[in-house]
Each structure stands twice: as C-alpha cells, then as structure tokens.
KEBAKOL-329130 format. One record per residue (C-alpha): residue in one letter; x, y, z. Coordinates in steps of 0.02 Angstrom, whole numbers, padded with zeros to 5 digits, always signed. Example, Ala and Ser with C-alpha at 12.3 -4.5 7.8 and 13.67 -1.06 7.14 Angstrom:
2
A+00615-00225+00390
S+00684-00053+00357
END
This chain:
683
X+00000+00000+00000
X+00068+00172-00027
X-00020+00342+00024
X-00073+00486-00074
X+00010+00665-00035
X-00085+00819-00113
X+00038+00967-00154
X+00085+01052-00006
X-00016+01193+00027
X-00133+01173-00121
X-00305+01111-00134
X-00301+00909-00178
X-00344+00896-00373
X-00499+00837-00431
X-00528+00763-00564
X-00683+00843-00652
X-00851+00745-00614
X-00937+00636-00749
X-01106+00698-00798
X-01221+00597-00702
X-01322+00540-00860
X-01402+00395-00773
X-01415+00312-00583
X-01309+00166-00615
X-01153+00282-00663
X-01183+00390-00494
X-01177+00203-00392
X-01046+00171-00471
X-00954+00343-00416
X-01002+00312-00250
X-00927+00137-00228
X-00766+00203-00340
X-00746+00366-00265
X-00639+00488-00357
X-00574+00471-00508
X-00383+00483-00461
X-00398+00364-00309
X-00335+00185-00309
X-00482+00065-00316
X-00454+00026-00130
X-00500+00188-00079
X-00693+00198-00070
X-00744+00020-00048
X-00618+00022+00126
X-00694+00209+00184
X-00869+00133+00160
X-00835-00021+00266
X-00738+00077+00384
X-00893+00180+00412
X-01025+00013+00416
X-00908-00057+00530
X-00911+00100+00657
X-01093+00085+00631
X-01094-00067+00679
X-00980-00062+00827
X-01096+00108+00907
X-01260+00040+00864
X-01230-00147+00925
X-01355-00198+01058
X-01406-00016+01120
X-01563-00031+01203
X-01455-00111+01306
X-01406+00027+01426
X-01593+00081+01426
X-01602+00258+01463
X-01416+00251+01504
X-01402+00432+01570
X-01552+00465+01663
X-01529+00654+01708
X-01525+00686+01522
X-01656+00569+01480
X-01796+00645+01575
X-01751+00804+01527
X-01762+00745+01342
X-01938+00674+01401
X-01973+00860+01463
X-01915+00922+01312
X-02019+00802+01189
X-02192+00884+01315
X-02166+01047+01312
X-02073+01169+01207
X-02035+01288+01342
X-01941+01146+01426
X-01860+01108+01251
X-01792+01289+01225
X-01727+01293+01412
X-01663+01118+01454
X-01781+01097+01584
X-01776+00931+01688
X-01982+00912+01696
X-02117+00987+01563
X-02192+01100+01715
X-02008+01198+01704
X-01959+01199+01893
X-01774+01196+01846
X-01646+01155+01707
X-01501+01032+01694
X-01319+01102+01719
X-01279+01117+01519
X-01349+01219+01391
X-01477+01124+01267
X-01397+01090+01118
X-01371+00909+01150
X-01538+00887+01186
X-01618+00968+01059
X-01548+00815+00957
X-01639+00698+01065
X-01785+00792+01095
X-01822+00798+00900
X-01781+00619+00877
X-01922+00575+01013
X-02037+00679+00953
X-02029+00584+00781
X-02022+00415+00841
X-02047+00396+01027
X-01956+00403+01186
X-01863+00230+01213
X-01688+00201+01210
X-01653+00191+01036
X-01723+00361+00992
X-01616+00437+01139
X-01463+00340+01109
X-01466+00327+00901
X-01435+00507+00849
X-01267+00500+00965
X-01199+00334+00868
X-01259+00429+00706
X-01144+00566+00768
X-01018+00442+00804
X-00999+00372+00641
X-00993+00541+00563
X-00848+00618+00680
X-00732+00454+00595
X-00797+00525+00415
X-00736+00703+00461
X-00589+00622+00543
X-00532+00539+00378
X-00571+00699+00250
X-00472+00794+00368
X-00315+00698+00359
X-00345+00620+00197
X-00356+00822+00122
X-00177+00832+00186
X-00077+00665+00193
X-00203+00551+00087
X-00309+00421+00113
X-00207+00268+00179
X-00148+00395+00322
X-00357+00450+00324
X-00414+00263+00356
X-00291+00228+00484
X-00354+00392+00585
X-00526+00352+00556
X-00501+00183+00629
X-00390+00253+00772
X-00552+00374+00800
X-00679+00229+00793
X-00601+00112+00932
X-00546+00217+01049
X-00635+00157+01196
X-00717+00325+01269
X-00774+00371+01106
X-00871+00215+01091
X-00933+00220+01267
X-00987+00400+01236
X-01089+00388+01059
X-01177+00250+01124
X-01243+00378+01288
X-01344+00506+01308
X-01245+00644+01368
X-01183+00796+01279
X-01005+00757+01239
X-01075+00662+01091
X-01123+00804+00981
X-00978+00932+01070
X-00834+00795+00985
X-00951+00794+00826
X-00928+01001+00813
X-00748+01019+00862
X-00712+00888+00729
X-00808+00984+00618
X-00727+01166+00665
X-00543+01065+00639
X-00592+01013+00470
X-00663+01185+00410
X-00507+01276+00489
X-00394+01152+00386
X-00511+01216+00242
X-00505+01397+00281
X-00321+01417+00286
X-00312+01316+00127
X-00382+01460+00003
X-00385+01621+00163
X-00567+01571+00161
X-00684+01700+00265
X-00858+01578+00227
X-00745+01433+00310
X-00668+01537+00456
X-00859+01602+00480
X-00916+01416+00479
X-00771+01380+00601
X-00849+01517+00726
X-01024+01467+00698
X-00970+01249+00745
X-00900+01323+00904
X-01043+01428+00938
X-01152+01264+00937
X-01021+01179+01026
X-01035+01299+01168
X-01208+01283+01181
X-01154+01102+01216
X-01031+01114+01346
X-00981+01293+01363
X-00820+01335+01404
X-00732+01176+01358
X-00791+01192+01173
X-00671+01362+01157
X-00528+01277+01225
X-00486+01240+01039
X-00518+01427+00998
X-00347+01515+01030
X-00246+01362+00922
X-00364+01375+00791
X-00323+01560+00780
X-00149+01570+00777
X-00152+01441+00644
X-00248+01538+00510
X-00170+01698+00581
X+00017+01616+00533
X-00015+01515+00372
X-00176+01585+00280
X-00122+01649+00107
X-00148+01796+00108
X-00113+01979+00190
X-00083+01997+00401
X-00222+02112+00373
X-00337+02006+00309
X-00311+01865+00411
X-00341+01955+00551
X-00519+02029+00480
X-00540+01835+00449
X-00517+01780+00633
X-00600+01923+00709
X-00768+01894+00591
X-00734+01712+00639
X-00742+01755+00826
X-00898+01863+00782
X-00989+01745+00720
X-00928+01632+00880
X-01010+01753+00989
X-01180+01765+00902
X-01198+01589+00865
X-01163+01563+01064
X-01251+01716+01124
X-01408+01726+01092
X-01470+01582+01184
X-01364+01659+01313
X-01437+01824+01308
X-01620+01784+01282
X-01622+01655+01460
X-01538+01827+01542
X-01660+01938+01476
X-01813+01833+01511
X-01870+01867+01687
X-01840+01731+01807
X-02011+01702+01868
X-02053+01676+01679
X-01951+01539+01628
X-01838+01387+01731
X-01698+01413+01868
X-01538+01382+01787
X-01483+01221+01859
X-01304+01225+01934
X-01331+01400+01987
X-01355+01493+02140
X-01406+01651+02075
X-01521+01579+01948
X-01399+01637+01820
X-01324+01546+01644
X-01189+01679+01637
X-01147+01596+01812
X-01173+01444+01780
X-01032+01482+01632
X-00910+01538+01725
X-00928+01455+01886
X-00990+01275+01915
X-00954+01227+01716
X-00832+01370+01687
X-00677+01424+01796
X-00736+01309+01953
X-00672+01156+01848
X-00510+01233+01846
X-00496+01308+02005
X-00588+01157+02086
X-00686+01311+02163
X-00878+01260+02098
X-01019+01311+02264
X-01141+01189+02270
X-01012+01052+02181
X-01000+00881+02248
X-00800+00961+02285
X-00646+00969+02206
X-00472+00997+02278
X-00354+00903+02172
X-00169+00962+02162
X-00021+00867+02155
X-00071+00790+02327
X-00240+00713+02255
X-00434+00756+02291
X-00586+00706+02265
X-00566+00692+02083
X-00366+00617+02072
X-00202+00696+02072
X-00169+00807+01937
X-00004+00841+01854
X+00040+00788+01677
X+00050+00603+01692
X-00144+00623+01723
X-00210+00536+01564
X-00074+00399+01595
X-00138+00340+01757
X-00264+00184+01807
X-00421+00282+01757
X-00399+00363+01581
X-00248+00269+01523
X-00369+00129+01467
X-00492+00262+01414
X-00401+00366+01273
X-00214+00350+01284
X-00190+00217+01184
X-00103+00304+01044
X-00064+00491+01143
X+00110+00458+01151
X+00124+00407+00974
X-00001+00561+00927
X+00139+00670+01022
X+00300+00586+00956
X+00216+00626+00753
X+00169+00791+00796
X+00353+00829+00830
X+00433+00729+00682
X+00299+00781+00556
X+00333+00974+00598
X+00526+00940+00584
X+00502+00862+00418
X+00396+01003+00361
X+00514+01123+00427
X+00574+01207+00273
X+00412+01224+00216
X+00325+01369+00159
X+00236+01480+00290
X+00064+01423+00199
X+00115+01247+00216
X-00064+01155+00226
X+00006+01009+00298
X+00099+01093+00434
X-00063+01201+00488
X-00168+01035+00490
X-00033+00963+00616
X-00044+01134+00720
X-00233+01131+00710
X-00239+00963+00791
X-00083+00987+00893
X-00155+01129+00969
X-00332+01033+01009
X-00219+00900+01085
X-00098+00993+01193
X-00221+01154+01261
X-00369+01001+01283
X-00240+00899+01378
X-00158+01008+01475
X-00319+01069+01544
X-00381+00900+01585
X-00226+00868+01681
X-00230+01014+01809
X-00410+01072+01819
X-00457+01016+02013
X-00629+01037+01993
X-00736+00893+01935
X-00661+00784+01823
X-00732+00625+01742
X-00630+00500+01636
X-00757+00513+01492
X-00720+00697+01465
X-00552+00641+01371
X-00673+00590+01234
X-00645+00750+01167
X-00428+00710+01155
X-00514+00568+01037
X-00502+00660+00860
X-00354+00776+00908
X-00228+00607+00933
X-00302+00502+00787
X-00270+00642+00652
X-00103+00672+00721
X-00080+00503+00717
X-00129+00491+00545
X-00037+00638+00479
X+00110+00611+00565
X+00116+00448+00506
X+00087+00480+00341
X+00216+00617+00314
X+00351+00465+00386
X+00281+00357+00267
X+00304+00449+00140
X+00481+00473+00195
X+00529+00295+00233
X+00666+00294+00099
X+00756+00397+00234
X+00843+00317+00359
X+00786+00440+00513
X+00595+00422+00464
X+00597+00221+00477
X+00688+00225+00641
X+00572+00354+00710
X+00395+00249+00622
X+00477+00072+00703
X+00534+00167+00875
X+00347+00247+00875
X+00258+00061+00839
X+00357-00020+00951
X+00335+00099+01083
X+00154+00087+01069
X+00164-00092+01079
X+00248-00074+01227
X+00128+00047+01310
X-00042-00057+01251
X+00057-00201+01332
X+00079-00096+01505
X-00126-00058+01490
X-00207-00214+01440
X-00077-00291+01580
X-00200-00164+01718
X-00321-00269+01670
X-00232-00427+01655
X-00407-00537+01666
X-00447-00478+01529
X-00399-00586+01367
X-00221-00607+01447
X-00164-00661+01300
X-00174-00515+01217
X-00061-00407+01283
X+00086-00538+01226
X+00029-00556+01053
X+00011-00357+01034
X+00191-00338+01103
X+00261-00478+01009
X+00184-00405+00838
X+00224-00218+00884
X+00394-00288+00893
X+00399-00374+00762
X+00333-00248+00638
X+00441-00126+00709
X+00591-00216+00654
X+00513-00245+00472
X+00478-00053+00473
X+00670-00012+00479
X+00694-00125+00298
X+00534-00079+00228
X+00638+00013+00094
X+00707-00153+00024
X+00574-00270+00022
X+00445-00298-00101
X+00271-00244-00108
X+00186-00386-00039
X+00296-00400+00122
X+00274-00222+00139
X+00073-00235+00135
X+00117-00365+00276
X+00204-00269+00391
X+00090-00127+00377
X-00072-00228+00422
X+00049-00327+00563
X+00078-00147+00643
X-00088-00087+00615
X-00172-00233+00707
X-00011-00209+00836
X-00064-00018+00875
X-00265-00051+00872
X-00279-00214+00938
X-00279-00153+01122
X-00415-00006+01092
X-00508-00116+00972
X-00532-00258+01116
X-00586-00110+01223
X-00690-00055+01116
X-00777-00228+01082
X-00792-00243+01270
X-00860-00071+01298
X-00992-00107+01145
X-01041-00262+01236
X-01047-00194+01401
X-01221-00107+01476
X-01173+00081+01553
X-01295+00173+01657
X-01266+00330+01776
X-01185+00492+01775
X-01016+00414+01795
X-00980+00292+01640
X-00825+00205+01604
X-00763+00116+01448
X-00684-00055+01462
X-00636-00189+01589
X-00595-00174+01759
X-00409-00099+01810
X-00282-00120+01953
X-00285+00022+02051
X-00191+00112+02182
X-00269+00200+02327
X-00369+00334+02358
X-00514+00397+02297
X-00445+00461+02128
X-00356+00318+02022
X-00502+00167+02003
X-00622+00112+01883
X-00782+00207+01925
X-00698+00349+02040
X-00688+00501+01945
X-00525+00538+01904
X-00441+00385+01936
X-00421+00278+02134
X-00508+00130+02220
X-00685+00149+02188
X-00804+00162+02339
X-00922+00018+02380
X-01051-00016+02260
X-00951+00097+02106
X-01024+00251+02044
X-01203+00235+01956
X-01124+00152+01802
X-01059-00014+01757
X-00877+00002+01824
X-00831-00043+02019
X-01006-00142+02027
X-01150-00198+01946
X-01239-00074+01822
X-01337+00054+01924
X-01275+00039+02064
X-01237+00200+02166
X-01106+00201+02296
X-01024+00321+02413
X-01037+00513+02322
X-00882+00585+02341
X-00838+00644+02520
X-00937+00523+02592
X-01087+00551+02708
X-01094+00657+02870
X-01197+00730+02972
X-01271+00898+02934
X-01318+00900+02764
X-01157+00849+02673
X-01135+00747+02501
X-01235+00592+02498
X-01354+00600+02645
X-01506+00526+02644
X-01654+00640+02664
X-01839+00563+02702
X-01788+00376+02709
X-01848+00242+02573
X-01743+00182+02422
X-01758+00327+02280
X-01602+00313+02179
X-01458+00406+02212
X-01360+00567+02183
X-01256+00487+02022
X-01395+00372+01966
X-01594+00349+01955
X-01689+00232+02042
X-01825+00079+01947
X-01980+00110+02038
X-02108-00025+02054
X-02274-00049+01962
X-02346-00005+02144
X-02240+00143+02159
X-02281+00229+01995
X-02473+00179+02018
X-02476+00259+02182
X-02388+00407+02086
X-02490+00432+01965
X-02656+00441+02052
X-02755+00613+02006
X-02598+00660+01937
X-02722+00746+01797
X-02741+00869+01933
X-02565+00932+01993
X-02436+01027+01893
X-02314+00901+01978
X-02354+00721+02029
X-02214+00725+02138
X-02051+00815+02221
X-01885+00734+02269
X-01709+00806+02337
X-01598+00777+02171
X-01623+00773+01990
X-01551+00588+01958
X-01691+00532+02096
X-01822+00633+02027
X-01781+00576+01866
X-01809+00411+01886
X-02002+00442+01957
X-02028+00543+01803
X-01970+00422+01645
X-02078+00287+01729
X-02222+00385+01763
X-02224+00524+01606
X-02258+00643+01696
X-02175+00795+01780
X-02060+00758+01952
X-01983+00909+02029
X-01788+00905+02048
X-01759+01006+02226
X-01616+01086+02238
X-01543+01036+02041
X-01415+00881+02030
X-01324+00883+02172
X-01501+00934+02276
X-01387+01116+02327
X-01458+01240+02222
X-01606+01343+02287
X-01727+01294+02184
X-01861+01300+02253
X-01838+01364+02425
X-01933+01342+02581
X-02032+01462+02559
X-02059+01441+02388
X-02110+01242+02390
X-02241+01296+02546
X-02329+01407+02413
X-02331+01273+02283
X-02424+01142+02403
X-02540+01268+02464
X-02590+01301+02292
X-02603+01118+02254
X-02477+01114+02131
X-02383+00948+02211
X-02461+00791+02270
X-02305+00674+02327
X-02146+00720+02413
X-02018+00541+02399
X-01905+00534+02528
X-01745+00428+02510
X-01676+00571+02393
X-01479+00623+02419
X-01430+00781+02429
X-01266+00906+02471
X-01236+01071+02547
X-01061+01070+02558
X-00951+01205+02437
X-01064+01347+02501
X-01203+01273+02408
X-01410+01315+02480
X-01474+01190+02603
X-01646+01233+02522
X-01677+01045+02463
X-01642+00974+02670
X-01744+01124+02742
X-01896+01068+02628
X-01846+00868+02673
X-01867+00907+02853
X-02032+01011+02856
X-02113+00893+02764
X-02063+00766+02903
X-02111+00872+03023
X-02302+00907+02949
X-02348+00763+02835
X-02368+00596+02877
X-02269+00463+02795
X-02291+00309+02708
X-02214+00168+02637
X-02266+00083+02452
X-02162-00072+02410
X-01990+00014+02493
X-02007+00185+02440
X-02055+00305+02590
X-02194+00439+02527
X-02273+00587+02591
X-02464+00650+02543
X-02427+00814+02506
X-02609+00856+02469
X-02673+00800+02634
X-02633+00941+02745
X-02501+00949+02898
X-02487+00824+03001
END
C-alpha cells in the first residue's frame, strides 16, 4: 500500500465529475470514489464507516435510558417546548439541567418523531459517532491522503471513550461531533484564506458551546494562531478573517445566552447549577472556571493538586494513570512523538504549508485540551477525554503519513519502528491493568508491535507484498488493544452519571485512580451509578462520603429513591400510587436531586420536581417557595430517600424542605419507597 500526498499547501486535485447521465453511473461513483484514487480507496472508507456503525449501534437498548438526568429532561423536552428551549428537567419547568440544550435538542427531535425509548435517545449519538470518523478521515486524507485518512478514522472509531460515549446520552456526543467539524473547516479555511470557512469555524464552536460551554473554546486560541500564521494571504486580512470568525462565535453562542438573561426569572426555569439563577454563572462558575480552580459552590468538591482530591491527582502524567490510560491513551504518546517529527520534516516548508497548519490545528486541540484536563481540580470525569479522541487520531494519521512517505530515509523508519514499538509497549503496560482480561493479548500485541517494528526499519528493500504485511501486522499491533476495548465497551451495559469504557483496572489507593472513581483511585463500595466498580446502576459512596449535617450523599426522608449519580426503577406499585389524580397537579411528585427525581418521572411520564438541581444544593425551590406550591395544590407526593449536598457553600434549600415535610406530613411506605401526601394537609 502506498499513500497519497496532495501538493503542499494546495487544494487536492480533482478530477472533473462525470455527468451523471443515469443512476447506475452515480452508484458506481459512489462505490469508486474519485477518479484519481486507487480502487481501494472507497470500498475500505465505506466499510470503515458500516463497521463504526456497527460497533456504536450494536445492542443499544441495552443501557436503557443510560443517562437518566438527560433522559428525563429529553422526556421534558419532547412535552413541552418551553422545557425544550430551556433544558428543563420536567415539562412544568421547575429547573434546568447544568448544560446548555444543544445536546438535547438532538434527542428531543428524535423522540418527538419516533418515541421516547432508548433507541431514539441513544441513536442520533452513534449517528454522530460514525460521522466524527468520516470528518476524521477527510481531514487527514485532504492533507496526507487516504491510507494515512483510514488509519485515523479507525484510530477514532475504537478508541474506547469514544465508543462508550456515542452510544450515551450525554452531551459530549455532539460537542466531539462540532470540534471535529470546526478542525476540518479551519484546515479548509487556511487552505484558500477562506472568510465563509473561518465564519463556519466560529459558527461549529458557537453550537459547541451551547453544548458544553467553556470547554468547546478551549480549541479557539490554536485555531487562531493557525490561520493567523499560514492563511495565504495579507496579516491584514487574516486578522479581519479571525475576528469575523470570533464574531460569528459570539452570536452563534449568544443569543441563547442572552435571551435566558433577559427573560425574567419568574417567567421561565432556574438555571440548574446555579445559585443566582444565572447561565452567565453557571458559565463561569460551576461549568466554567470552578473546573479549573476546583472552586464550583454547590459542587460535589474538588481539591485536586499534586497531593490528590476528590477527583485524582493532577499533574501531567494524568491521562497515563489507572483511570484514563485505558480510556483514550492508547495512541497519545504516538499522537505526540508525530506531531514533533511531522513538523521537523515540514520544517522548510513554506509559511502556507497546509500540511503543517493541519498538524498545528490538531496539535493545538491535543496539547491546550490535555493540558487542561490534567490540572483542572474541579470535577473531572474519565469520559471527558473523549474529546482528546479526534485531536490524537489525526495526528496520528498525519504524522504517520508524512514518515511514510519518507521511509526511503533512514531517520523516518527508525522514528515509524521506535513509534510502533513503543506503542506496543505501552498497550502491553494497559491491557496488563487489566490482566483478566484476554491475557493473551497483551503478549501477542507486544510480540507483533515488535515485530513490525523491526520490518519497518527495511521496509525500503522489500517488495510490495511483504510491505502490505508489515503494515497490516503494525496496524493490528497499535489497534488491537483499543479495538478489544472497544468490543468490550460495545458489549458492556453503562448506566449513571459516571460511565467508564472497558474492563476493570488495578488500582492504587485513594479515591482518585479506580475504575468508577472520577479521576482515577479505588472505587467506593457499590461503584459510581455506572457499570464500572459494581454492577450497572448501582450508586455508591458520592464523593466525600456522608456526614452529618447535610453533606454529600445524605439521605433525606428515608426509602430507596435512587441516588445522587444514578436513578432509581420504581415498582409498578410505586408509579401507580404516583400517578393517582396526577391529571390534577402541575407536579405528581417532588424529590431532593435530579437523578432521583428523574427516575419517578421516565416511569411515570409525567412531571417530578428536581429540589435543589443535581447535586439537591441549588435553591430551587426554596422553603418558602415549595410551601406556596403545596398550598396552591400544585404537588401531590414528596419521595423521601432522595440524596442531597450542601457542602461548597451550596443552599441547604432541598434538606430544609426534606425536614418540614417530616415534620407536617405523615409518611408512608409503598413497596420500599417512603412517601409523603402532600395534598393531605399537615400532620
């Protein structure tokens, strides 16, 4: 096989397209691809893409509603259009979940048109899946061809988090999707000094903000610099370019921003995650500079630093640890090692190089994304790397490519077989974490890493057909670990806030480096709502661990009602109690937590108030507040069993509520679950 360089710094010539007289001939185009390719080409993109397919959409009802904080507010959203332009966790709008809606505007529109059930939530995010490995591939293929575009598409479809996360319902799905997207038009906009492209650029990270916020623009100031130094054209223009770019950023952000400020607050949702009732502080606090700073009131906690915390050590052997190693990091210290060789071999290149600015592009992505992942002390979650996922494939795949390219040259074989070998090496040190795990594996990946890396150092004086072999030998050497990862992931049911991809790991101690713990550590009894450090579901220790007083994880009302990472299964008797008269409340019931309430709510259909937001600390609604809502009528049920926090300054709102309805209402208990008549007067 032999890979496919466009001129540096030009488009990639096309061949003109046939006139398409008749269907058969435009079939035929798509199986064959362009005219200029090898025959290979389109036939292996098209089965890379059914076999990604595949892979995300593989038994998905199995996780059910996987994620069910976002699933009930996609429910919400599906009811009631208010709720679908806020976010809101129920269709009566009490309060929102901690993102802005983007992501589940997806959903939402998906069950409108066919239903809420798992495949309708959990369908569009494999869809996006399989179309972040297709932008993958044109973005390295547009620069080092399509051999080096396949093997970055691949090295984008098995990572393990990224199969994990398009197969879930949370919003880093569509935020990788975007960023992809933004990488690929950049690449495009410095190609011809394009202003569309550099507006589409601004407009994808716009959307992508409205995903995750702040960690969308983390790509922002990378992306800049690279048009600003190779874009062919004037300094002047460039920057006119960038700022019209960041313009269009701003709008395409902003107004959902601005219109939630301007709307008066007793006219629309509180902003969950807030304590003001405020998205511009729920942007730069809890989902904004709190991650960093590990500062976030009304968090579960953070405090990380070199000494650990509640959500692992940080320092920059981070994504190498127990937790995310397995996760993403697969092929990171290849991605780095071919950043740095391809810029050296590019480094008498012109300053409009379009090679170079696609490494910078993605080396940029990599190293700002990284870094920030492996000091921020606020809450951190091993699926977040997800978005490292594109960054290290195309760097892999341009990197690699440019070597390739090179491998009559003595340096560029010794750095491709010292770069395979080493990534041998380091999928042999991962898969040996989880050394119950196909144990064979790890040998046979070493042994052929090895092996191919050796080959690699001849390749220049061996024939074609040995060289095919020792490409496909190192291929399976560098994606066999990820790819059984992946498999197991696929195969694997995930439920909870806190999903992990792939087996069980050794782990040290402390609460930071284990399957299931966020950030890496020895996971607490039970695991973390999710599949890893117990059975799926279940919900152990929140972070901190329970104390008296109101802090993270205590129980408030008694009964079983889910927990403060996960949602509970309610019984038939549960829900039927629920849903008496519901016809004739705005709520059919209120519990401390949006993961408890949300479980109440997808089994029933209709609307459960989330006190006090995720973590049951913001004050929404307060004392006072909730007293006016029952006098009015407006709730029947109050479940007790909920978990809730008011540690990191956040409102005790959620307990104060808990413990006058203990003190006035007389409880109950259906089948486990401990209820309270709301309607029936004090007690």
């Amino acid at each position: 096989m032999s890979t496919v360089l466009d001129s540096p710094g030009q488009p990639p010539a096309h061949a003109p397209e046939p006139p398409p007289t008749v269907p058969t001939s435009r079939a035929r185009r798509f199986v064959r691809g362009r005219d200029d390719d090898p025959g290979w080409v389109r036939p292996s993109l098209l089965a890379l893409l059914a076999a990604t397919g595949l892979l995300y959409l593989w038994d998905l009802a199995a996780s059910g509603w996987a994620n069910a904080f976002y699933a009930a507010a996609v429910q919400a959203g599906s009811q009631s259009w208010e709720a679908f332009f806020y976010g809101s966790s129920d269709a009566a709008n009490s309060i929102t979940v901690d993102k802005p809606p983007a992501s589940l505007w997806v959903m939402e529109i998906a069950v409108r048109l066919f239903g809420l059930n798992s495949w309708s939530l959990l369908v569009p995010q494999a869809l996006m899946g399989v179309a972040t490995v297709g932008v993958v591939y044109l973005s390295v293929r547009r620069v080092a061809g399509p051999g080096a575009g396949l093997l970055a598409g691949a090295a984008m479809a098995l990572t393990p988090v990224a199969v994990l996360m398009f197969r879930f319902d949370n919003p880093d799905a569509l935020l990788v999707l975007l960023m992809s997207l933004a990488g690929y038009a950049t690449v495009r906009a410095v190609e011809r000094a394009s202003l569309r492209w550099m507006l589409g650029v601004g407009v994808l990270i716009g959307v992508a903000f409205l995903t995750k916020t702040l960690q969308a623009v983390l790509v922002v100031p990378g992306f800049a610099l690279v048009y600003l130094v190779a874009a062919p054209t004037t300094l002047g223009r460039r920057v006119l370019h960038v700022l019209a770019a960041g313009g269009a950023l701003l709008v395409s952000a902003g107004w959902w921003v601005a219109v939630v400020e301007l709307v008066p607050a007793s006219w629309r949702p509180y902003v969950g995650g807030s304590q003001t009732n405020s998205v511009w502080e729920l942007i730069w606090g809890y989902n904004g500079l709190g991650r960093l700073t590990g500062d976030e009131t009304g968090s579960v906690g953070g405090g990380g630093g070199n000494g650990g915390g509640n959500w692992g050590s940080t320092g920059l052997t981070r994504l190498f640890g127990a937790e995310i190693g397995g996760q993403v990091a697969w092929l990171l210290p290849a991605a780095l090692v071919l950043l740095v060789a391809g810029l050296v071999t590019l480094g008498r290149a012109p300053r409009t190089d379009l090679r170079r600015a696609a490494l910078l592009t993605w080396g940029s992505w990599l190293l700002v994304t990284g870094l920030t992942f492996s000091f921020m002390a606020g809450i951190f979650h091993a699926y977040y790397t997800v978005a490292l996922a594109p960054a290290i494939a195309a760097l892999v795949g341009i990197g690699g490519g440019l070597l390739w390219q090179r491998r009559g040259r003595a340096w560029a074989r010794v750095v491709l077989a010292l770069t395979l070998a080493g990534t041998a090496l380091w999928s042999f040190v991962l898969l040996d974490r989880s050394a119950d795990f196909l144990p064979w594996l790890r040998w046979l990946v070493l042994g052929a890493g090895l092996v191919a890396g050796l080959g690699l150092l001849v390749v220049d004086r061996v024939g074609r057909a040995l060289t095919a072999t020792l490409l496909a030998v190192g291929v399976l050497a560098a994606l066999g670990g990820p790819a059984a990862y992946a498999v197991q992931t696929a195969g694997t049911a995930h439920t909870g806030s806190i999903p992990s991809a792939g087996p069980t790991v050794s782990v040290g101690t402390g609460f930071g480096g284990g399957r299931g713990g966020p950030g890496g550590g020895t996971p607490p009894a039970g695991g973390f709502g999710g599949r890893a450090g117990g059975a799926p579901g279940q919900l152990g220790t929140p972070p901190g661990g329970a104390t008296a007083g109101g802090a993270i994880g205590r129980p408030i009302g008694g009964g079983g009602a889910g927990g403060l990472l996960n949602a509970t299964d309610p019984s038939d008797e549960v829900v039927a109690t629920l849903e008496e008269h519901a016809d004739s409340y705005t709520w059919v019931a209120a519990a401390v937590g949006s993961n408890t309430a949300a479980g109440y709510q997808l089994a029933t259909g209709d609307p459960v108030m989330a006190l006090g937001g995720f973590n049951g600390s913001d004050p929404s609604p307060t004392l006072a507040q909730f007293q006016e809502l029952v006098a009015d009528g407006a709730v029947h049920w109050f479940i007790g069993g909920g978990l809730g926090m008011s540690s990191d300054g956040g409102s005790s709102a959620s307990a104060e509520i808990a413990a006058w309805v203990q003190q006035n209402y007389t409880a109950q208990t259906v089948d486990g679950v401990t209820l309270y008549d709301l309607s029936g007067g004090a007690g």
